[in-house]
C-alpha positions in Angstrom: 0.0 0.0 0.0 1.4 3.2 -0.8 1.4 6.3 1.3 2.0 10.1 0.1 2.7 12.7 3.0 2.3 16.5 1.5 4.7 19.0 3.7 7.3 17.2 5.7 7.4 20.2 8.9 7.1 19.0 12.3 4.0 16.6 11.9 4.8 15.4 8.1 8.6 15.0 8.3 7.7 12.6 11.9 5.1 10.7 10.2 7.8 10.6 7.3 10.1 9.1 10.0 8.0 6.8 11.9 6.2 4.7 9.0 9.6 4.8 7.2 10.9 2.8 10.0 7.9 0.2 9.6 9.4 -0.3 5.9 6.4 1.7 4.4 6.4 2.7 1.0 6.3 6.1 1.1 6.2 9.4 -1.4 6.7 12.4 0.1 6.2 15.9 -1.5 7.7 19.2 -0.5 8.5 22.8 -1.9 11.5 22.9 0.4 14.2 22.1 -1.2 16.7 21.5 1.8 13.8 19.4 3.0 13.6 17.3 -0.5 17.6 16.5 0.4 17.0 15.7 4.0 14.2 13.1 3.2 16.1 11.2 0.7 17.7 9.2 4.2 13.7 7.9 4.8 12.6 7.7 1.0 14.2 7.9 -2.5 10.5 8.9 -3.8 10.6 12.4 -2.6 9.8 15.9 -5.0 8.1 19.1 -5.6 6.0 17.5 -7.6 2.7 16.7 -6.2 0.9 14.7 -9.1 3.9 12.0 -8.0 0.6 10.9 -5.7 -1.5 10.0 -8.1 -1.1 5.7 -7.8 -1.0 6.5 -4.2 -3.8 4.0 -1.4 -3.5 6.8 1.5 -2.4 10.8 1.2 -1.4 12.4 4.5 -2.3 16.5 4.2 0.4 17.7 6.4 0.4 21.3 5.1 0.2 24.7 7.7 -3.9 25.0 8.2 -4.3 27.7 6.1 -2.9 25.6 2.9 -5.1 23.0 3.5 -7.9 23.7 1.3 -6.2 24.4 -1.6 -4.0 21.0 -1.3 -7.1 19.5 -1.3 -9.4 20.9 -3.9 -5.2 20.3 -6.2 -5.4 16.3 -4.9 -9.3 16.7 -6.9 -7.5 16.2 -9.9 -4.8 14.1 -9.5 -5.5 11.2 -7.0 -8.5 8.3 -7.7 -11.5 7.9 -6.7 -10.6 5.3 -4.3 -7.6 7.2 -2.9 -8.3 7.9 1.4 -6.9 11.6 2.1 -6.6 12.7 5.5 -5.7 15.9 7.1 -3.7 16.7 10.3 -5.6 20.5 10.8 -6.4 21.1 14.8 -9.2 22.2 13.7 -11.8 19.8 11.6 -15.2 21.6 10.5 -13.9 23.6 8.2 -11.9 20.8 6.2 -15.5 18.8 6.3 -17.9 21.0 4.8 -16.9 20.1 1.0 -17.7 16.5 -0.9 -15.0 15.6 -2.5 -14.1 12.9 -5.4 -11.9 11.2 -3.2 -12.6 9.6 0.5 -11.6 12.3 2.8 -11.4 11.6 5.9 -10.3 14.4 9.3 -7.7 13.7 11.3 -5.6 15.6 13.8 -2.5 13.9 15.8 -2.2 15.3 19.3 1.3 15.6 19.0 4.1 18.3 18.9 6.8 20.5 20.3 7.6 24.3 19.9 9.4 23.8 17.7 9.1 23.4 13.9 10.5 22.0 10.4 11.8 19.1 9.0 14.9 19.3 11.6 12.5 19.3 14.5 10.5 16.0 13.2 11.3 13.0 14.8 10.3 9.1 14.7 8.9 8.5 18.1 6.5 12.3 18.0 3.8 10.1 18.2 4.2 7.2 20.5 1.6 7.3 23.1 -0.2 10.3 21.9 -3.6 10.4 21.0 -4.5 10.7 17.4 -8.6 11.9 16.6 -9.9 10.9 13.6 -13.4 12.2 12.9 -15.0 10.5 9.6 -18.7 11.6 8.2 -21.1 9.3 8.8 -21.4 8.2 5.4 -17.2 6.8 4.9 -16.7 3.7 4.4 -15.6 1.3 7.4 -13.1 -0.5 5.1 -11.6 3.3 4.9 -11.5 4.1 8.3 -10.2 0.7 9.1 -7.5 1.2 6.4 -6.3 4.6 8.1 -6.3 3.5 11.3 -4.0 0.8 10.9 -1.4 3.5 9.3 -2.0 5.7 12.1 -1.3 2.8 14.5 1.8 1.8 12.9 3.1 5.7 14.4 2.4 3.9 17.9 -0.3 6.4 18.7 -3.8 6.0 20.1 -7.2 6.5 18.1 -10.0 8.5 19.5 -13.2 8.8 17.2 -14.9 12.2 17.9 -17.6 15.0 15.6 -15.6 17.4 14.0 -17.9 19.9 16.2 -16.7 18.8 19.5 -13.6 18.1 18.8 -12.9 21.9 17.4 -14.5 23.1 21.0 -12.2 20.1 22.3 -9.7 21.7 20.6 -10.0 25.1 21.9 -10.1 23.9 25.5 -6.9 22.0 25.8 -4.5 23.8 22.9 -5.7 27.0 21.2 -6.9 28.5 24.8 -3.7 27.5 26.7 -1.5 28.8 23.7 -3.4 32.2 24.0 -3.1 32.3 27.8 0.2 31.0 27.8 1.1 34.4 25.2 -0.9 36.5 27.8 1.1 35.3 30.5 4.4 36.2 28.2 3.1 39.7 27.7 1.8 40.6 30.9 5.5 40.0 32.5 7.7 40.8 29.7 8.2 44.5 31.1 8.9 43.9 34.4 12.9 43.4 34.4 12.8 42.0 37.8 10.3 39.3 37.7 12.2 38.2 34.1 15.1 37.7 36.0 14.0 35.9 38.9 11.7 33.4 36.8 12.4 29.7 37.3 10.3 26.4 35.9 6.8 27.6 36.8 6.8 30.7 34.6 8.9 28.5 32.1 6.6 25.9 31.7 3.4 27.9 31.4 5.0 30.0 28.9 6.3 27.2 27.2 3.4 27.4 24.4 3.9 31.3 23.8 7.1 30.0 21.8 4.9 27.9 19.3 5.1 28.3 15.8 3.8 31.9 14.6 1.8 31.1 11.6 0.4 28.0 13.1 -0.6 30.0 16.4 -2.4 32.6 13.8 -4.3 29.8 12.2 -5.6 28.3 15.4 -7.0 31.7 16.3 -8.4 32.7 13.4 -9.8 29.6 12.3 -11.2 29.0 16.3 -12.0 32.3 17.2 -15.5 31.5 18.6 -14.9 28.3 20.8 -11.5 30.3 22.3 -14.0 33.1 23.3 -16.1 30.8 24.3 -13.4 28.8 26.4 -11.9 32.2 27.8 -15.5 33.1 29.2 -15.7 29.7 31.0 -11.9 30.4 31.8 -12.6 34.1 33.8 -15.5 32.2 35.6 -13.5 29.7 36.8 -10.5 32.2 38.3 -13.5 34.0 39.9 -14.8 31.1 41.9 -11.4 29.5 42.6 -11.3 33.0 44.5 -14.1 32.0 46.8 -13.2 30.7 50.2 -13.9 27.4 49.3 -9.8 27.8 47.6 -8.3 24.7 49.2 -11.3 22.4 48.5 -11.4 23.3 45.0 -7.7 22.9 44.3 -7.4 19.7 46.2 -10.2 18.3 43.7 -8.6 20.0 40.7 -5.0 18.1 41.8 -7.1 15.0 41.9 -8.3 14.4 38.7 -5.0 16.0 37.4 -2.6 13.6 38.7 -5.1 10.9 37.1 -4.4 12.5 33.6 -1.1 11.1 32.5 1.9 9.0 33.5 5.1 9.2 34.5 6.3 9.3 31.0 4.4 12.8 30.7 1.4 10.9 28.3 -2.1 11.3 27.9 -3.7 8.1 30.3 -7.0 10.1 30.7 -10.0 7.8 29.7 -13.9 7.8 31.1 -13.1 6.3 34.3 -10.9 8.3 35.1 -13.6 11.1 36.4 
């Protein structure tokens, strides 16, 4: 079975990586050059040249969000009918809304690093993480059960979801934390002292303020509602936690925290664990 990855940044050039180790056959399509070089070590059947997908049983849309669309109205015209495309957008109603000739199906990999670019890619990105795929309700199963056993192979875990509630999902637990996290960056970056006497905890929550720009500008404008939306809840929450209640409210919010993931630092959260 052969599988095209488009875009080989932090999320394409791991997937790259990871089914390349599995002895995959893979083509891989890029417009940066130093990339095109660099992924000749995973594949030999690596261009600029996107039609090079066309025979291909699975296409992996690994493009920045605001690409996405176009890639996939271009892969219209070039791949078959039978071909299964799926995306790797945070964000999955928007990619949904349009038929297409070829079975689409959404997927986004919870899985990544500040970082970005081919360099920054590696094999394991996905081990352990969670991985959402949300299909329409008329794909086939045989397609669904054909992409998950790719996805899988990256040693992550599948969660089925609606593209709906996973985009508020979405907005809960990544783009609202990134914008906080930014806050939290701007709010202190003036004061000289407290920059200077800042140890892990400001580190850590400002970790996500250092995450790739143009991706960071997707997320918001693409998710603007649900973020708002998540911010309100947000501010209500800070309010109560104010009450006197304080201690009894943080000692049930440590509680189900430390139920959330193990000592490896990965996602173990399922429905028991309420």
């Amino acid at each position: 079975m052969k599988t095209g990855i488009i875009s080989l940044g932090l999320i394409g050039g791991s997937l790259l990586k990871s089914l390349s180790a599995k002895n995959k056959d893979i083509i891989a399509v890029t417009r940066n050059k130093t990339a095109i070089e660099a992924a000749k070590a995973y594949t030999e059947h690596v261009s600029d040249d996107i039609t090079t997908l066309k025979d291909c049983d699975i296409v992996f849309v690994c493009s920045p969000m605001n690409k996405t669309l176009e890639i996939l109205d271009r892969l219209e015209t070039i791949v078959k009918p039978s071909t299964i495309v799926a995306d790797v957008c945070s964000l999955k109603e928007f990619v949904m809304q349009k038929q297409r000739p070829y079975i689409f199906i959404g997927t986004h990999p919870m899985a990544g690093t500040e970082n970005s670019g081919f360099d920054a890619s590696f094999e394991e990105l996905f081990n352990g993480a969670k991985w959402v795929i949300t299909p329409h309700k008329n794909t086939p199963q045989t397609a669904i059960n054909k992409l998950s056993d790719i996805i899988t192979l990256t040693g992550a875990n599948i969660i089925f979801a609606d593209a709906k509630e996973h985009d508020m999902a979405a907005a809960l637990i990544s783009h609202m934390p990134m914008l906080v996290s930014q806050a939290i960056m701007k709010t202190a970056q003036n004061n000289r002292l407290a920059l200077q006497i800042a140890a892990s905890g400001f580190r850590d929550m400002t970790r996500l303020s250092m995450s790739n720009t143009q991706m960071a500008e997707d997320m918001v404008s693409f998710n603007k509602e649900n973020i708002q939306t998540a911010l309100n809840t947000l501010d209500e929450n800070i309010k109560n936690l104010l009450k006197e209640d304080y201690l009894q409210q943080i000692t049930d919010i440590k509680q189900k925290r430390s139920k959330m993931y193990n000592n490896e630092g990965k996602n173990i959260y399922n429905q028991s664990c309420k």
